[in-house]
N, CA, C and O atoms as a GROMACS GRO file, in nm:
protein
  544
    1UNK      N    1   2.847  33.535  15.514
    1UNK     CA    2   2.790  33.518  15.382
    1UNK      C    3   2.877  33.591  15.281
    1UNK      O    4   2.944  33.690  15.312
    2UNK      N    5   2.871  33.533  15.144
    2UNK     CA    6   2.957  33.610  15.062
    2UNK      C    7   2.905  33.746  15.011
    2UNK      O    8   2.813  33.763  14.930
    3UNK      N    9   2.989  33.852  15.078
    3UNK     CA   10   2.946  33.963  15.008
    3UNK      C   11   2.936  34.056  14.816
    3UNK      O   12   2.906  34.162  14.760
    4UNK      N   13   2.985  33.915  14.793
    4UNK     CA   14   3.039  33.988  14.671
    4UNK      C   15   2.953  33.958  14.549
    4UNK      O   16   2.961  34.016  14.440
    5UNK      N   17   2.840  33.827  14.591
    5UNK     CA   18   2.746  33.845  14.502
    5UNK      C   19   2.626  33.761  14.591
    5UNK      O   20   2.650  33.674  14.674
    6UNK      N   21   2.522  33.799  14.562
    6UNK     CA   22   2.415  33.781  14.622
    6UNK      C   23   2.372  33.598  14.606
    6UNK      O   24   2.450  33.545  14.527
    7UNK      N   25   2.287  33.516  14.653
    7UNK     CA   26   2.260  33.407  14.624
    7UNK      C   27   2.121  33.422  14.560
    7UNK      O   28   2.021  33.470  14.613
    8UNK      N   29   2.132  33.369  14.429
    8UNK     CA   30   1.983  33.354  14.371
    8UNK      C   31   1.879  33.245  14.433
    8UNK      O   32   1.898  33.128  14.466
    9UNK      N   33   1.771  33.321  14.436
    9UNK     CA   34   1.682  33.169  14.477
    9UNK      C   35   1.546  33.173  14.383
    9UNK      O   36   1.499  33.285  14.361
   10UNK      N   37   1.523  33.135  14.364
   10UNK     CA   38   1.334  33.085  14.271
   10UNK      C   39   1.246  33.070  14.385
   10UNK      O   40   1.275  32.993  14.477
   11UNK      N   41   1.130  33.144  14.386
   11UNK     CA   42   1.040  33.084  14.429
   11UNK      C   43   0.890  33.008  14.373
   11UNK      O   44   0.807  33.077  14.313
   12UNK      N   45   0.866  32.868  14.400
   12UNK     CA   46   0.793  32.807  14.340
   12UNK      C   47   0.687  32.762  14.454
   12UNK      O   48   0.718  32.695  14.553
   13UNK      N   49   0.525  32.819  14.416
   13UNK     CA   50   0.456  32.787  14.525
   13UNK      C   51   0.301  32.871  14.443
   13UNK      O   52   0.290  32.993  14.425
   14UNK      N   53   0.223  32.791  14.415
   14UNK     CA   54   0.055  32.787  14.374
   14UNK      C   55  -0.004  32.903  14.455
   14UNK      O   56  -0.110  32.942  14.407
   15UNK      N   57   0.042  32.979  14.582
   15UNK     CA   58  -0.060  33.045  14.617
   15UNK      C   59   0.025  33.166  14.650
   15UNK      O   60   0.123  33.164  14.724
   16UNK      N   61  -0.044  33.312  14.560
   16UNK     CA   62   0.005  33.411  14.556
   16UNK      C   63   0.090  33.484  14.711
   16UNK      O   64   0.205  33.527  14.720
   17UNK      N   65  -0.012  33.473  14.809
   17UNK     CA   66   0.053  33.518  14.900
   17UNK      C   67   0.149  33.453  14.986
   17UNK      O   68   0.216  33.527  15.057
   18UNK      N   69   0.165  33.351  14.992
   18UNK     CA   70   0.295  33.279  15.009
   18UNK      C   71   0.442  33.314  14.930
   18UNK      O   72   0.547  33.354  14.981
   19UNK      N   73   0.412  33.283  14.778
   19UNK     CA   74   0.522  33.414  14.684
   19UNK      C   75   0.543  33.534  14.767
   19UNK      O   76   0.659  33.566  14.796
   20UNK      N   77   0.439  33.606  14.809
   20UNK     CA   78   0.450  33.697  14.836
   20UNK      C   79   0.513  33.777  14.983
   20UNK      O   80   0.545  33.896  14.991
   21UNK      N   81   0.517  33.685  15.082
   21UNK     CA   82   0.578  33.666  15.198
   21UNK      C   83   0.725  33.600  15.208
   21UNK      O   84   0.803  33.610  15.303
   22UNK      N   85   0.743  33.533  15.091
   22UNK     CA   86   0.889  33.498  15.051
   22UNK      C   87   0.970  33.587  14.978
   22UNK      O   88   1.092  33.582  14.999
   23UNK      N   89   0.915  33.686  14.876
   23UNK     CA   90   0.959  33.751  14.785
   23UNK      C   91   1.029  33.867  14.908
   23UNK      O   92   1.144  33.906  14.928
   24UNK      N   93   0.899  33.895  14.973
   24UNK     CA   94   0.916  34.046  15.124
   24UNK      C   95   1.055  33.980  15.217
   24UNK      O   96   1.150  34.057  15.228
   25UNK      N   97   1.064  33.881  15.263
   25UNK     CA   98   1.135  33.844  15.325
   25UNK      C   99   1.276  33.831  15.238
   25UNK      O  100   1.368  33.811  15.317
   26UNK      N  101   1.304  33.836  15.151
   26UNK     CA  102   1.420  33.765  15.113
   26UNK      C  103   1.475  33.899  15.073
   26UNK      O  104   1.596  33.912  15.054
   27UNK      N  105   1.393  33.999  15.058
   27UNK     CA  106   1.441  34.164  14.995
   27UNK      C  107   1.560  34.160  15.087
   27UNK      O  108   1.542  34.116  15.200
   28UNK      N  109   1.714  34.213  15.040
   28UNK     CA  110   1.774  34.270  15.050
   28UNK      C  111   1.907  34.252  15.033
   28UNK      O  112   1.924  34.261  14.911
   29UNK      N  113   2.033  34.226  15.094
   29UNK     CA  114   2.143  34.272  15.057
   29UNK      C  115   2.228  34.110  14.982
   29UNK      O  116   2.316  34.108  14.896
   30UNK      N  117   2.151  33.972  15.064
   30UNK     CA  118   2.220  33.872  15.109
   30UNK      C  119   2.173  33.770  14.976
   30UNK      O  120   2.253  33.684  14.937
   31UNK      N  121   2.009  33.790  14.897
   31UNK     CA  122   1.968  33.696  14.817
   31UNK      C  123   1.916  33.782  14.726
   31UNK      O  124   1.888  33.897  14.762
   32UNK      N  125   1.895  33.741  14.605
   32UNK     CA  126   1.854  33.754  14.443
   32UNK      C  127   1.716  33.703  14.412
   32UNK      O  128   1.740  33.597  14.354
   33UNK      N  129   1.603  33.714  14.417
   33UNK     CA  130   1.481  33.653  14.385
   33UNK      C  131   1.474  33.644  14.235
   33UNK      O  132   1.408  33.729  14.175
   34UNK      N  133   1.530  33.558  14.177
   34UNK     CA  134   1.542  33.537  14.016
   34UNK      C  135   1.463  33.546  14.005
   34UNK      O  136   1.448  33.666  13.986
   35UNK      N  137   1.323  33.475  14.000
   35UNK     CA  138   1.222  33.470  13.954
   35UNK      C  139   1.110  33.372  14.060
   35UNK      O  140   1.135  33.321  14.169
   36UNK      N  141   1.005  33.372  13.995
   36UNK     CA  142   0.934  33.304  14.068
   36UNK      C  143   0.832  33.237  13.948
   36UNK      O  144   0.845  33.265  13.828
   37UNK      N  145   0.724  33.138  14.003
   37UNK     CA  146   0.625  33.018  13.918
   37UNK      C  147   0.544  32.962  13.995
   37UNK      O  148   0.562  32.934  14.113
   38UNK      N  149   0.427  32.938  13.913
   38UNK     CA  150   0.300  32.948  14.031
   38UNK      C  151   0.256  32.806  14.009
   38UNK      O  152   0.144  32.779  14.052
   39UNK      N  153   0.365  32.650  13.912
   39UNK     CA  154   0.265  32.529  13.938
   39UNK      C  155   0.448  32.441  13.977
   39UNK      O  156   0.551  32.492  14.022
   40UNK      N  157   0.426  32.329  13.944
   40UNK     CA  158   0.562  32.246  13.902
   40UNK      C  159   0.631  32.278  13.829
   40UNK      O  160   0.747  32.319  13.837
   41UNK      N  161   0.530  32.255  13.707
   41UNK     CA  162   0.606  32.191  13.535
   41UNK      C  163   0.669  32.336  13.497
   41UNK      O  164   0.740  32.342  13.397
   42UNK      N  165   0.643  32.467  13.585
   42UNK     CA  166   0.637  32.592  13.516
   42UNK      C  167   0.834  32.657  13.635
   42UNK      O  168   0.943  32.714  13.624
   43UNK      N  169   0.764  32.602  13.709
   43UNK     CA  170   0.903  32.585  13.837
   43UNK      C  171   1.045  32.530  13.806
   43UNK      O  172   1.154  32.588  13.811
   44UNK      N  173   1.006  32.368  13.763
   44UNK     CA  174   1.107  32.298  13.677
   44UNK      C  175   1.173  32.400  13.587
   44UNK      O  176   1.288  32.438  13.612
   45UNK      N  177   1.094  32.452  13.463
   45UNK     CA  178   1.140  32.474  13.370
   45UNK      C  179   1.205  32.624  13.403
   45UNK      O  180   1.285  32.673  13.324
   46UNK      N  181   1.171  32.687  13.508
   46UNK     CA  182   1.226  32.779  13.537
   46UNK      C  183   1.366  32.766  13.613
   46UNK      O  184   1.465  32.838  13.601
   47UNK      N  185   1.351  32.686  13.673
   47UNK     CA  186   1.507  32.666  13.765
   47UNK      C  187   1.638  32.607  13.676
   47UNK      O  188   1.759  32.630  13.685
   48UNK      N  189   1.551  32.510  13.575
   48UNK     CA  190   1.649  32.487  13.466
   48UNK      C  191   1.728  32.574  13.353
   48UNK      O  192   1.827  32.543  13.287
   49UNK      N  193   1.647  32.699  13.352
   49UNK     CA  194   1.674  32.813  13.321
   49UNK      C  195   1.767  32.932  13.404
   49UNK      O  196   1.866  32.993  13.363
   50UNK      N  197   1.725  32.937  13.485
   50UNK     CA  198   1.791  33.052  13.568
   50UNK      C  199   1.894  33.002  13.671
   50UNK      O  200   1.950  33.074  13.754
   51UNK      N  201   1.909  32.871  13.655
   51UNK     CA  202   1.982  32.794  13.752
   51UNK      C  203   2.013  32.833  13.868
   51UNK      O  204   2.132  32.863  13.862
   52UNK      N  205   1.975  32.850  13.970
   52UNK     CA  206   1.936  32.896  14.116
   52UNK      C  207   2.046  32.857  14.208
   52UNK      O  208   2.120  32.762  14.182
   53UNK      N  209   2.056  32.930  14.319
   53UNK     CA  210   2.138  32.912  14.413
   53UNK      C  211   2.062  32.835  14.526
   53UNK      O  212   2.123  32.785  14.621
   54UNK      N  213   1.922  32.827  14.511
   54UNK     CA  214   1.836  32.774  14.641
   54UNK      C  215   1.744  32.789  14.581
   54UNK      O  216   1.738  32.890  14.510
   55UNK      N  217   1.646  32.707  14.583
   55UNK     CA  218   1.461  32.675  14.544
   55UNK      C  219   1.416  32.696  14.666
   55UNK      O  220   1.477  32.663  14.768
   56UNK      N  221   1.265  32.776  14.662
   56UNK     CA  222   1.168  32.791  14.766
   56UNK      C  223   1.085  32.697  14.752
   56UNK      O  224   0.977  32.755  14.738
   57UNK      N  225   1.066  32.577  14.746
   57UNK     CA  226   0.926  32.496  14.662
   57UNK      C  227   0.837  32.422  14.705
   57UNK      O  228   0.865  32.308  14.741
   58UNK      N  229   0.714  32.467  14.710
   58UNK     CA  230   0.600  32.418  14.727
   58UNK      C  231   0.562  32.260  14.747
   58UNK      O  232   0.606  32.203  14.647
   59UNK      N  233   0.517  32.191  14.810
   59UNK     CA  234   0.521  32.040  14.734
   59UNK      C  235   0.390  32.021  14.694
   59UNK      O  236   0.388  31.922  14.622
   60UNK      N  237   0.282  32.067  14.708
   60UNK     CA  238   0.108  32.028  14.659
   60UNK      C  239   0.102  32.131  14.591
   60UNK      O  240   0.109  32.240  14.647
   61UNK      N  241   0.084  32.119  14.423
   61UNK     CA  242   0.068  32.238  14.330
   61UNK      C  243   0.035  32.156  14.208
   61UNK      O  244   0.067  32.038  14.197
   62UNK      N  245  -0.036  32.230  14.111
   62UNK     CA  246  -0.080  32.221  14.022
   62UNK      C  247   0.026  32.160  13.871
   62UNK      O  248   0.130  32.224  13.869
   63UNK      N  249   0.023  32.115  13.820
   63UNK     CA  250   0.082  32.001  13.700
   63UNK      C  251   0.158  31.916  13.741
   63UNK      O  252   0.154  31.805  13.688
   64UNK      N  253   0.271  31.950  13.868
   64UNK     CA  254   0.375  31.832  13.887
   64UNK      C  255   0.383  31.872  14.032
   64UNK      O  256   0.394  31.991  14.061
   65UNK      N  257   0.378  31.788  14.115
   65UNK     CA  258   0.401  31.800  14.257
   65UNK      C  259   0.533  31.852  14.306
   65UNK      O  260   0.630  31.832  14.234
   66UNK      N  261   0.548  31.910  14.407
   66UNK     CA  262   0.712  31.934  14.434
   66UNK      C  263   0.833  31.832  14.483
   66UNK      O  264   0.956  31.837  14.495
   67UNK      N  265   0.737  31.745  14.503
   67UNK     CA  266   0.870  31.583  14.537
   67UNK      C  267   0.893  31.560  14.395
   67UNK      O  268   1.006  31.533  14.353
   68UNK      N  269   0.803  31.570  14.326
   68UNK     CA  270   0.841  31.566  14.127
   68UNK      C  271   0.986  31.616  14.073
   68UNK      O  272   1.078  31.559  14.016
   69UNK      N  273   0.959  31.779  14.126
   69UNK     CA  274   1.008  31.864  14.082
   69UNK      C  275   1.161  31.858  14.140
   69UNK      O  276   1.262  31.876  14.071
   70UNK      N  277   1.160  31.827  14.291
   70UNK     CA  278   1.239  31.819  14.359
   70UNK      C  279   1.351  31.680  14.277
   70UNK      O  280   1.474  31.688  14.291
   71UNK      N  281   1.314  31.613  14.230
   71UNK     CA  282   1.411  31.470  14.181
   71UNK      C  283   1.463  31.536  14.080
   71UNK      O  284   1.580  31.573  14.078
   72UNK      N  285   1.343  31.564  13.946
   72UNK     CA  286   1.403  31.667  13.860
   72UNK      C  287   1.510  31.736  13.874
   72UNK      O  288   1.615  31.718  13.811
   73UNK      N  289   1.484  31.845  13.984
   73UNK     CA  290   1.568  31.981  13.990
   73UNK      C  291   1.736  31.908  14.024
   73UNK      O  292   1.836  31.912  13.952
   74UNK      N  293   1.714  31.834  14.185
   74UNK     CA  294   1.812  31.750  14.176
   74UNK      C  295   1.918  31.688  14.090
   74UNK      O  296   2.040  31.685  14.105
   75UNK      N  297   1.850  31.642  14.005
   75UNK     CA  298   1.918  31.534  13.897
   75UNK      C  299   1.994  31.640  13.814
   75UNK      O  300   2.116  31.652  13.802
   76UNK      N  301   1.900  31.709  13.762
   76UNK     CA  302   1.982  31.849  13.662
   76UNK      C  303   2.097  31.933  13.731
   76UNK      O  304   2.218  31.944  13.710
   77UNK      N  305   2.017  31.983  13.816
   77UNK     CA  306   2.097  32.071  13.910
   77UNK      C  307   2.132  32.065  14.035
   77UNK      O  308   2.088  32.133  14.129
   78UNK      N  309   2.261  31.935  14.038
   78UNK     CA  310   2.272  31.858  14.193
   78UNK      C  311   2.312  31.964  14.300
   78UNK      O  312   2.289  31.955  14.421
   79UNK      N  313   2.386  32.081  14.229
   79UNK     CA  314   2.425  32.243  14.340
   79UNK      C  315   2.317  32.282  14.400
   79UNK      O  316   2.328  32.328  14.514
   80UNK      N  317   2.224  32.275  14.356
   80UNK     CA  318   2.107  32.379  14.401
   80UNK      C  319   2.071  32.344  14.551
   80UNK      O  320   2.099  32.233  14.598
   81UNK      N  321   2.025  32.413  14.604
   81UNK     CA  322   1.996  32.388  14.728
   81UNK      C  323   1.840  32.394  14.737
   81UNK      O  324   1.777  32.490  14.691
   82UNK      N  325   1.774  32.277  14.802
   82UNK     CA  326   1.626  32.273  14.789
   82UNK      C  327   1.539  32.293  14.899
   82UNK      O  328   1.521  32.195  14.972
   83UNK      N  329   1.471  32.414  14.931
   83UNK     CA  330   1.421  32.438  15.029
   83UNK      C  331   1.249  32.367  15.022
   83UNK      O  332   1.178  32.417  14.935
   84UNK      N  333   1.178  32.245  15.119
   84UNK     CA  334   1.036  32.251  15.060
   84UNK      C  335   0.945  32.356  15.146
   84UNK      O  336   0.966  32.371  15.266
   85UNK      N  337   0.877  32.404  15.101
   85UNK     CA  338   0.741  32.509  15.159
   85UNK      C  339   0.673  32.447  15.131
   85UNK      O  340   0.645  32.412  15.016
   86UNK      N  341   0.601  32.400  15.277
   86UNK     CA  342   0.458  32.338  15.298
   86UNK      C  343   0.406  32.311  15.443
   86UNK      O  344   0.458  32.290  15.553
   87UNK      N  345   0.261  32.324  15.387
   87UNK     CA  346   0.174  32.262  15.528
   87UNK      C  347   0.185  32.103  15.538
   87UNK      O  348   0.161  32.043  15.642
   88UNK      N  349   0.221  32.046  15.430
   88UNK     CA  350   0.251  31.921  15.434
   88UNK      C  351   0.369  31.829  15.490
   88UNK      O  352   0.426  31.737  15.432
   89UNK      N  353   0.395  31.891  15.647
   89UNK     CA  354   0.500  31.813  15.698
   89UNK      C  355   0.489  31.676  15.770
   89UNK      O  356   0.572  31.641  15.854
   90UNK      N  357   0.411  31.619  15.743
   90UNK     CA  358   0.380  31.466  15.786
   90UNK      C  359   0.480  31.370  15.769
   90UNK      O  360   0.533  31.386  15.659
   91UNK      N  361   0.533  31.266  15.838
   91UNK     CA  362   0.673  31.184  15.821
   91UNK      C  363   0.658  31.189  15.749
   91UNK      O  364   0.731  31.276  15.703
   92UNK      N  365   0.552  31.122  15.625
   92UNK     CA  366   0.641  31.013  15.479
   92UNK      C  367   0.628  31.125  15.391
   92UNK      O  368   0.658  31.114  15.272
   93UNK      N  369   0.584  31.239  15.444
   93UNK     CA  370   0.644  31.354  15.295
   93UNK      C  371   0.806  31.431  15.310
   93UNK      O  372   0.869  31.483  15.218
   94UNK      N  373   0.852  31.417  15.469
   94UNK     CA  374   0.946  31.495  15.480
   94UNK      C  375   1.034  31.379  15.504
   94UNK      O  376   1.154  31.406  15.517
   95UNK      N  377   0.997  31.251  15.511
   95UNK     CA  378   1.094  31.149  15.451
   95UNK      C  379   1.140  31.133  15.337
   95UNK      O  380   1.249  31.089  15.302
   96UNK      N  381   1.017  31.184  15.253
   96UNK     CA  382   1.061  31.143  15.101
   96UNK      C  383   1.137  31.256  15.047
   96UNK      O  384   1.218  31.238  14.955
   97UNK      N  385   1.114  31.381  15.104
   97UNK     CA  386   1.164  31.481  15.047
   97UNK      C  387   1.312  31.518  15.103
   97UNK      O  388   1.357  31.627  15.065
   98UNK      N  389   1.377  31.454  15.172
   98UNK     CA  390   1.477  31.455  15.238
   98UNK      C  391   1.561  31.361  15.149
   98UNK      O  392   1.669  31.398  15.102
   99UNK      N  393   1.511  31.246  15.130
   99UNK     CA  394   1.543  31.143  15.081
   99UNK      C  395   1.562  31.153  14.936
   99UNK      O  396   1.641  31.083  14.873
  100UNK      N  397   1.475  31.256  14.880
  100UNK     CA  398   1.524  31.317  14.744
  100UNK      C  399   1.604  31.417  14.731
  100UNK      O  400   1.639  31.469  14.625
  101UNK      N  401   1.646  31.456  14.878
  101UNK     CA  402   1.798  31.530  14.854
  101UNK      C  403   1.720  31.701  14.890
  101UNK      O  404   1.760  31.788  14.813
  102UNK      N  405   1.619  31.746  14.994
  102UNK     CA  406   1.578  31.858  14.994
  102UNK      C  407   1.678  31.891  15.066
  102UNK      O  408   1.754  31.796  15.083
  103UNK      N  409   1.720  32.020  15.133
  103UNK     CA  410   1.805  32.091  15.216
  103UNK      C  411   1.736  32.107  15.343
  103UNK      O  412   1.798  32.091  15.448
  104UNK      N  413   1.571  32.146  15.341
  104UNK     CA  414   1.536  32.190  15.438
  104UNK      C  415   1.393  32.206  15.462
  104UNK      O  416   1.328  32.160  15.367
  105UNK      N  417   1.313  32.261  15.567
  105UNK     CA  418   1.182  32.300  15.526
  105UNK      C  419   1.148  32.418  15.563
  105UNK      O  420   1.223  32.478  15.640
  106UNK      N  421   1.025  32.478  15.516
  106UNK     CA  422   0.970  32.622  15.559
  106UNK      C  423   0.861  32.590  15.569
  106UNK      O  424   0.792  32.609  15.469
  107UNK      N  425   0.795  32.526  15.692
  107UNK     CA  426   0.626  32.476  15.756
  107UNK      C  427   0.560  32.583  15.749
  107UNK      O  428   0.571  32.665  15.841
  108UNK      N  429   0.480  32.607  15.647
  108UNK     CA  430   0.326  32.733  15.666
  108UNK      C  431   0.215  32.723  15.767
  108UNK      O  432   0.121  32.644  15.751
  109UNK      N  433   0.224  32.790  15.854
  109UNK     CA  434   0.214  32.933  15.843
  109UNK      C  435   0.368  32.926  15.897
  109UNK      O  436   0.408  32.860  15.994
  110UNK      N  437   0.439  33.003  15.819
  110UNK     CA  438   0.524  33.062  15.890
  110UNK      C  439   0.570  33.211  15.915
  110UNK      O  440   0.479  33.294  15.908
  111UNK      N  441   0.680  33.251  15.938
  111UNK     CA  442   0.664  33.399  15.944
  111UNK      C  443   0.882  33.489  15.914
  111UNK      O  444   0.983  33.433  15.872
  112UNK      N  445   0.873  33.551  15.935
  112UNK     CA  446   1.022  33.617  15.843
  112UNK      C  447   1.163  33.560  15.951
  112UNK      O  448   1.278  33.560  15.908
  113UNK      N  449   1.141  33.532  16.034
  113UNK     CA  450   1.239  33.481  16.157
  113UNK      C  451   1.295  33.347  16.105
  113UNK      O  452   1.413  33.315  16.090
  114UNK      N  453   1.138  33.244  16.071
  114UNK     CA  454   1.196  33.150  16.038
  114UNK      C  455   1.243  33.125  15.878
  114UNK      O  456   1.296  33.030  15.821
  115UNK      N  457   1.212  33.215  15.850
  115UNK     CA  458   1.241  33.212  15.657
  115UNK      C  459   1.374  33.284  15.650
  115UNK      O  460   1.431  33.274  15.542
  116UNK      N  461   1.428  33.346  15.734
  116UNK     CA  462   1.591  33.418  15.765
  116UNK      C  463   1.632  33.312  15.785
  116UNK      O  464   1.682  33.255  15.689
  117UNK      N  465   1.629  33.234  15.929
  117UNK     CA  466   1.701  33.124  15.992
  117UNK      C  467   1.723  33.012  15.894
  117UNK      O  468   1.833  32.961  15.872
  118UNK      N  469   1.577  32.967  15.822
  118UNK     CA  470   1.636  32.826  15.720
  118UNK      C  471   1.681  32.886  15.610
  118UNK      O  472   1.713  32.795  15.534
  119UNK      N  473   1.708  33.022  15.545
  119UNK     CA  474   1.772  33.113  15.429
  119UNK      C  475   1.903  33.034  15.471
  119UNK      O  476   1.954  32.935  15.418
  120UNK      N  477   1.952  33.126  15.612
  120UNK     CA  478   2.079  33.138  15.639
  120UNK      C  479   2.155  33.014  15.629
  120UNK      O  480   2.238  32.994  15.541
  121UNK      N  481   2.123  32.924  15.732
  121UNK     CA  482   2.163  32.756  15.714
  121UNK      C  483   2.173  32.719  15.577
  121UNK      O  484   2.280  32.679  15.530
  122UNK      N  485   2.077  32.729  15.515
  122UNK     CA  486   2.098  32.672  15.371
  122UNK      C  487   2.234  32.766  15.321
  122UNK      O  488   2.347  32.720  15.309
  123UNK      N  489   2.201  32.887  15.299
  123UNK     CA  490   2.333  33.014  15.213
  123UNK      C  491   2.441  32.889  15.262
  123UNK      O  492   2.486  32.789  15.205
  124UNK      N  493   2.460  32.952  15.406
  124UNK     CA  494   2.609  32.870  15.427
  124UNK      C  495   2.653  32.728  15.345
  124UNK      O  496   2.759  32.696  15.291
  125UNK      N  497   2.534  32.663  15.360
  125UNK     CA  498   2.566  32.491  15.324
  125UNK      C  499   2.584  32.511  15.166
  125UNK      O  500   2.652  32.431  15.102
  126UNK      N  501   2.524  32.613  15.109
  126UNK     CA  502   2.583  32.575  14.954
  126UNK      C  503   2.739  32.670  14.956
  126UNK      O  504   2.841  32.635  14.897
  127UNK      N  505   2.725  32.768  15.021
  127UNK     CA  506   2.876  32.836  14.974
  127UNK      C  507   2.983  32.752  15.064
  127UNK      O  508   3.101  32.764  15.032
  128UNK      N  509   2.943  32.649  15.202
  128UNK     CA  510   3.054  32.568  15.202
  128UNK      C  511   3.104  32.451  15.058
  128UNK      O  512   3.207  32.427  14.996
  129UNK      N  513   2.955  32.401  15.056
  129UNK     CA  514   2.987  32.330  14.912
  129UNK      C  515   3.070  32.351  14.759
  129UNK      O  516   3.116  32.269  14.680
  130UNK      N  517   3.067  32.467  14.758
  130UNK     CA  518   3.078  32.583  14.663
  130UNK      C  519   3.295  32.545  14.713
  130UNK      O  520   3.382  32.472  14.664
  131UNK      N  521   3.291  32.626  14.809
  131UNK     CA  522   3.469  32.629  14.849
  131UNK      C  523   3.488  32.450  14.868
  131UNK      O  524   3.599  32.441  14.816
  132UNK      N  525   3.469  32.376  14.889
  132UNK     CA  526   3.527  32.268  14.896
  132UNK      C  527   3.527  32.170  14.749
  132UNK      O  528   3.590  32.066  14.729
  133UNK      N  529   3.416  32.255  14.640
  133UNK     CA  530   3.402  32.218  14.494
  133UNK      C  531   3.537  32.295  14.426
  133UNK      O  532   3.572  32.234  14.325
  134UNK      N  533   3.592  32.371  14.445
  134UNK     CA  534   3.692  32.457  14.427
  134UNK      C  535   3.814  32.354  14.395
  134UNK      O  536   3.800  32.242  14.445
  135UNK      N  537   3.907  32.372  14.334
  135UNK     CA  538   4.042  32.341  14.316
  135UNK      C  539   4.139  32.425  14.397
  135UNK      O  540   4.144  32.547  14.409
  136UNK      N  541   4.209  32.337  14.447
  136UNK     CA  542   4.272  32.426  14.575
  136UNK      C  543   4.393  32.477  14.483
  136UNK      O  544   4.479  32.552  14.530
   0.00000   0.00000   0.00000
C-alpha cells in the first residue's frame, strides 16, 4: 500500500452503528475517514465534495437508495472505488450493483477481518488504477 498518503474513504450508511464499526475498523495508518452521511442525497453530495478514494455505501437508506447513489457517484467520480454495505445481498441487487460499476461488498453482519480484507483488495485496485492512469 502506498505509504505516503493515506486513502480517503466516506462512509455512507442510515444506521449509526454500522458508521460506527466502519469508522473503528478503518482507524489507522493505511485509510483517511473523510467524512461520513447518514441518507443518499446527503452521501452523494458529500463524495462530490470530498472526492474519495473508496465509498462505504449503504444501499437501503433514506432519500436516495445506494444503487442511486452508486450511478451518480460513478458518473461524476469514475476513480472512486465503490464499496456496497448491506444485508441486501440477493442476486438482482448485487447484479445491479456490480453492473453499476461497485468494486465490492461488505454483507452485515459483518465483522473487522472482513472489512480489512475487502479495504485491502479494493486500496490495491484503485492505486493499480491510479499507476497505470499515470503518464509513463
Amino acid at each position: 500500500m502506498n505509504s505516503q498518503k493515506r486513502l480517503g474513504v466516506l462512509i455512507v450508511d442510515d444506521n449509526e452503528m454500522t458508521r460506527s464499526v466502519l469508522r473503528i475498523s478503518l482507524h489507522g495508518d493505511e485509510y483517511e475517514v473523510l467524512g461520513e452521511a447518514t441518507n443518499g442525497r446527503a452521501g452523494l453530495d458529500a463524495a462530490l465534495r470530498l472526492r474519495p478514494d473508496i465509498v462505504c455505501l449503504d444501499i437501503v437508506m433514506p432519500d436516495m437508495n445506494g444503487l442511486d447513489v452508486l450511478a451518480a457517484i460513478k458518473d461524476a467520480l469514475p476513480g472512486t472505488a465503490v464499496l456496497m454495505v448491506t444485508a441486501s445481498a440477493d442476486l438482482a441487487t448485487v447484479k445491479t450493483a456490480i453492473g453499476g460499476g461497485a468494486a465490492g461488498f461488505i454483507v452485515k453482519p459483518f465483522n473487522t477481518i472482513t472489512v480489512h480484507e475487502t479495504m485491502r483488495k479494493t486500496a490495491q485496485a484503485v492505486l493499480r488504477q491510479r499507476a497505470q492512469a499515470r503518464p509513463a
